[in-house]
N, C-alpha and C positions, 0 to 999 in steps of 0.2 A: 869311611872316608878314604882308606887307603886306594883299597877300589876303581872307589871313584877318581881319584888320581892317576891311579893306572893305565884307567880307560882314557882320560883328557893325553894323557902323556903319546899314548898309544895313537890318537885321533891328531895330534898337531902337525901338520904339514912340515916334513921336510927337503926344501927348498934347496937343497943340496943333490936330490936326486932326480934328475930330469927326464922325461923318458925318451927314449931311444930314438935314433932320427926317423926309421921306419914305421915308427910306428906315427911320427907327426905325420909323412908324407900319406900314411894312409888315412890318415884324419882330413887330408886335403883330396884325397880321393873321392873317396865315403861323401863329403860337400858336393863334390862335381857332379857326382853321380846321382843322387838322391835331387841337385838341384831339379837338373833332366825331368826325372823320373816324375817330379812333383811339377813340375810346367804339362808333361802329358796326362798322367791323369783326370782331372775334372774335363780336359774335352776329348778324352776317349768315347766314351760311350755316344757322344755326342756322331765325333766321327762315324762311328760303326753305322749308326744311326741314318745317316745319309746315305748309304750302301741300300735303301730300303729296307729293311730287314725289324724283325723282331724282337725284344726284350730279350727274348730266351737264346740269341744270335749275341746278344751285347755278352751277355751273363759269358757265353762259350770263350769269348774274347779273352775277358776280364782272367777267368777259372786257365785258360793253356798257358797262358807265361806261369803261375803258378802250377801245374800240373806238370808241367817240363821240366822247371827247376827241381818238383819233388823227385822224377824218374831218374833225372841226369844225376843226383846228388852223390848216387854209390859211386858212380865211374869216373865222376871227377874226384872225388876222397883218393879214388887208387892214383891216377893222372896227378894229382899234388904231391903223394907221397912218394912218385917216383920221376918229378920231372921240378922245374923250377918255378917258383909258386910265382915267380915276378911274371916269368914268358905266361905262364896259366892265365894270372891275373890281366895282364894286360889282351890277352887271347880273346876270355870271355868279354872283358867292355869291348874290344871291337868287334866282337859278333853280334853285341847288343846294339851298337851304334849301327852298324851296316843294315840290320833289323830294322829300327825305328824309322831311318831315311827312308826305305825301303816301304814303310807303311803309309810314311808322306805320298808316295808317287802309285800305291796299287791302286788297279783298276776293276777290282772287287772282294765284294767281304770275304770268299778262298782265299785270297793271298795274302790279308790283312791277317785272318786266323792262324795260317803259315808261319809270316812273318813273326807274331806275336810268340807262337812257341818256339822259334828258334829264339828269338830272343829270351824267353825263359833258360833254356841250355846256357846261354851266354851269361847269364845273369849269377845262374849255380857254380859257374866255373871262378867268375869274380867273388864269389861272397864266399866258397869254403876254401879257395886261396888266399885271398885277404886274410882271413879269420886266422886260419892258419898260419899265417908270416906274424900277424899280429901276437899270437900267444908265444910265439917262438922266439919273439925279437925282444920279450920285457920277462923279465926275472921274476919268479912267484909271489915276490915282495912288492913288484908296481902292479901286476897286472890287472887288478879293480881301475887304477888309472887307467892304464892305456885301453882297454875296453870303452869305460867313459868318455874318455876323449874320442876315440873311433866313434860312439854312437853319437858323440855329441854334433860330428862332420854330419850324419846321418840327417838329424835332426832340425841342427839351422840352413843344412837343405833344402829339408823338407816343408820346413815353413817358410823360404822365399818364393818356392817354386811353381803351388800354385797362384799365388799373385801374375807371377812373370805370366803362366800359363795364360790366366784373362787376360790382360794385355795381346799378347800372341796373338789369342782366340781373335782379337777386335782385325787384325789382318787378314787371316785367314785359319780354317778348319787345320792346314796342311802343317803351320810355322811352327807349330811348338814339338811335332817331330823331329824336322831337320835343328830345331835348336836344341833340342835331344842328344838328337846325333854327334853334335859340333860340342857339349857339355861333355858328354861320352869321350870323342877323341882329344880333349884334354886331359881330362882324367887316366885316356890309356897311356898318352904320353906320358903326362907326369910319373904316374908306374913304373914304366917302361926307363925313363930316363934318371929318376934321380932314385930310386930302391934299390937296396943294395943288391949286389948283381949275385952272391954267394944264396946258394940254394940251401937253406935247413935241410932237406932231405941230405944231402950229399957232403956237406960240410960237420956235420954230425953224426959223420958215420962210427965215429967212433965211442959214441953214448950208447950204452946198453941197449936194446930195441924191446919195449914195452908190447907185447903179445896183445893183438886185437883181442883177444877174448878175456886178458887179462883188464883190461880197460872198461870192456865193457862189462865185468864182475865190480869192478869199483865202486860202493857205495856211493862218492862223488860222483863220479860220470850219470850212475843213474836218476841221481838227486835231479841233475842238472838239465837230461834230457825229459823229465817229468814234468821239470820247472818251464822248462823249451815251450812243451806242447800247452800246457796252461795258459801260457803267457801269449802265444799264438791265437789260442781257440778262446780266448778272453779279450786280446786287444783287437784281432779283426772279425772273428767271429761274434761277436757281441758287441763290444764295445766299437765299432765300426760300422760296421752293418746295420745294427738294430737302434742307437742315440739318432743318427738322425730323424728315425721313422716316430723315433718316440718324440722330438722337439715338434715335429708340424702334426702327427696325428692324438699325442696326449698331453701338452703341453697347449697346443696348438699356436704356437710361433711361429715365426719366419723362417724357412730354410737358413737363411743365412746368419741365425743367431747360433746354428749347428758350427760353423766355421768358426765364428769367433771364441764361440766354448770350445772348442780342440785346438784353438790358437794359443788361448791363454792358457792352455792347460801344455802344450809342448813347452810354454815357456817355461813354466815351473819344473815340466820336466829336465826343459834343457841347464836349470839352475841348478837343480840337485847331483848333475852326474858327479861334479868335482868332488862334491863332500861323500854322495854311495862310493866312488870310487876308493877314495883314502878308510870309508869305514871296511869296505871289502877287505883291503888291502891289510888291514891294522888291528881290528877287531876280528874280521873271517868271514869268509863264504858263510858256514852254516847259519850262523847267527844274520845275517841278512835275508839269505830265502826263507826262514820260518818267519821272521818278524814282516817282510817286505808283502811275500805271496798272502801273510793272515788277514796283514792292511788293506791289501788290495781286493781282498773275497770279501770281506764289509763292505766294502764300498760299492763296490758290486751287486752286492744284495740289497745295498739301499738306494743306488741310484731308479730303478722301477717305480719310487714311493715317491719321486720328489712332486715337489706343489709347482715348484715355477723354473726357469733357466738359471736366476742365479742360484738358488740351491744346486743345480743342477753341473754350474760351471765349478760350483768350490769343490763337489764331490769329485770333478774329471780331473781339477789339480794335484787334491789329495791322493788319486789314482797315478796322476801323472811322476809325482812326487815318488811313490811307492815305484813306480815301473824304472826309474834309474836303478833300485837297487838292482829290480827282477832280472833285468837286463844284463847286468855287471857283474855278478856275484854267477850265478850258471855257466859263463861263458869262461870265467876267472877258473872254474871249477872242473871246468873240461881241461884247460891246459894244464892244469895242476896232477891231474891224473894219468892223460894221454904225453905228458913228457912234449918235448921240443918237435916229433916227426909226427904229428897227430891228424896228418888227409881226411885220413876214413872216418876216427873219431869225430872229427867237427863236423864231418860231411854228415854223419848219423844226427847228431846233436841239430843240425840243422834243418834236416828232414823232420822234426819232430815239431820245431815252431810249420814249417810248411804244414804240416799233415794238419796241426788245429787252423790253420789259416784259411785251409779247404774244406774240412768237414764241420767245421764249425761253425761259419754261417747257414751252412743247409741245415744243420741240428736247429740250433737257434730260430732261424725262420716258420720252419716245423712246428716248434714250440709255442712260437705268437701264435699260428693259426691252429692250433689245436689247443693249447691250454692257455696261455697268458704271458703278458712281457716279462714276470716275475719268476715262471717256469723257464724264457730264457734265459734271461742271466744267472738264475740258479742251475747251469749246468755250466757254468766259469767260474761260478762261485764253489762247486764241490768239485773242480778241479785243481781250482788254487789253496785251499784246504787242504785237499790230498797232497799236493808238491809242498806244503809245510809243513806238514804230519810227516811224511816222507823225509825232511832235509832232516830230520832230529837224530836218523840216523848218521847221520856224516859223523867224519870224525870230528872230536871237540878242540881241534888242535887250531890255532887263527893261522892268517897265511905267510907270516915271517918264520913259524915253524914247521910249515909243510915241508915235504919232504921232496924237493928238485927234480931225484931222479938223476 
């Protein structure tokens, strides 16, 4: 009973500690952005589409903004660690912004594909400075919060934005670029204008400097970037890619019962981040990625069996559920290790969800047409396994007692 005391005492929100102002303004970010991002989407391919062109043209589109982002990630990690993560920040949305408009007005699928990887570079520049200011700006004690809250901007982006998007669409092919764009240069602004102007890199200069190699020795750090690539090569390699093909070809549904089951299922995600966040925070890192990644490799392995959609919608909430921790507990885990100056760190950790986001649907794919749906998702599911067989190594220690640095 004590225990269990311990643990309730541990888990009760304290309303006294708020996080940080930077880290709300990038919660407001992270919205702007991800709105955007979620209006282009579903008439991307569409767009590409009219250029004339072929599946295997849409796919090249799709694969460069991701491809870009993986390349660019080392050199923006050095560029954060030694410039000011806000100018960064604000740098890469308006490279992505000037991108997107820019894909409104091209005059063929070259410029489009162009356009599309410059805006990956822009995107990498935004997401491992953010990342970055974010772990740097909340003390080891909030950081499952402020993670949460950051993903949570992410997320009720992401589910307004394709809405917006078919609206758009009903105007034209072009609108939901330039509202892209215009989504974008709010977001740089806001950055730009109300985050705090003081560079972590340079205002910390006075904190011990944590040795790249030493970090990336860290049991943490490695836990974290294992957990990365899992979570990657499970949520869009798999779980992306391959649910919708399974609701119209084995379920045989309606395409659009695919939306509404990854609708209901962000919402659960989006409800869980507050309570992952505080158990991160309270209980620890480790104890989240072994219990979070083992939930998530079940449900995985049993989502190929299901009989009909709703089975199928309660399994992706259950997933959804589980991926606030996935999410919040790794990233909580990188800053805890890599100390307050951690560019390169996050920019590596970052690289790892990319790298399953890209080879992971080509695995997957492979996998349906040579053995079965169940052969794909069993290659998420013995990744997610591995990253929490993996976390048992961390230290046992929860995150009010980790060690600052």
């Amino acid at each position: 009973m004590s225990r269990l005391r311990n643990l309730a005492a541990r888990l009760k929100p304290d309303a006294t500690r708020r996080l940080p102002r930077d880290v709300v303004v990038l919660g407001v970010v992270a919205f702007f952005v991800m709105l955007g991002f979620g209006v282009v989407v579903p008439v991307l391919p569409v767009y590409v589409r009219s250029f004339d062109v072929g599946y295997l043209e849409i796919g090249a589109v799709v694969s460069a903004f991701a491809i870009m982002r993986l390349v660019a990630n080392p050199f923006v990690g050095k560029l954060v660690d030694f410039a000011s993560e806000r100018i960064v920040l604000a740098s890469g949305i308006g490279i992505v912004a000037v991108s997107s408009g820019f894909v409104g007005l091209a005059e063929n699928y070259a410029q489009v594909l162009l356009l599309r990887g410059a805006g990956g570079i822009g995107s990498a520049m935004f997401s491992v400075s953010a990342m970055t200011l974010l772990l740097a700006s909340s003390t080891p004690q909030m950081r499952g919060r402020a993670v949460g809250f950051y993903q949570g901007g992410f997320l009720v982006g992401g589910m307004a934005g394709p809405a917006v998007g078919g609206l758009l669409a009903t105007v034209s092919l072009t609108a939901p670029f330039f509202f892209y764009a215009a989504t974008l240069a709010v977001a740089g602004l806001v950055g730009l204008v109300v985050l705090s102007r003081r560079s972590v890199a340079h205002s910390d200069a006075a904190l011990p400097v944590i040795r790249l190699r030493t970090v990336f020795r860290d049991r943490r750090f490695q836990a974290a970037c294992l957990a990365n690539l899992a979570q990657g090569w499970a949520a869009m390699g798999v779980r992306g890619a391959l649910v919708p093909v399974l609701v119209v070809e084995v379920l045989h549904e309606r395409p659009a019962w695919t939306g509404i089951a990854f609708a209901v299922s962000a919402v659960a995600q989006t409800l869980a981040l507050g309570p992952a966040g505080y158990f991160v925070d309270r209980v620890g890192r480790k104890p989240a990625i072994v219990g979070a990644f083992a939930v998530g490799g079940v449900t995985m392995l049993a989502i190929p069996y299901v009989a009909d959609v709703w089975m199928l919608t309660v399994l992706l909430c259950i997933y959804g559920v589980a991926a606030a921790f996935m999410g919040t507990a790794p990233a909580a885990a990188v800053g805890d290790a890599a100390g307050a100056r951690g560019g390169r760190p996050v920019a590596a950790f970052q690289a790892c969800a990319d790298v399953g986001a890209i080879v992971g649907p080509l695995v997957a794919g492979a996998l349906v047409d040579a053995v079965s749906y169940p052969a794909a998702f069993a290659s998420a599911v013995i990744l997610m396994f591995a990253a929490s067989l993996f976390a048992l190594r961390m230290p046992a220690r929860s995150a009010p007692e980790l060690d600052a640095r």
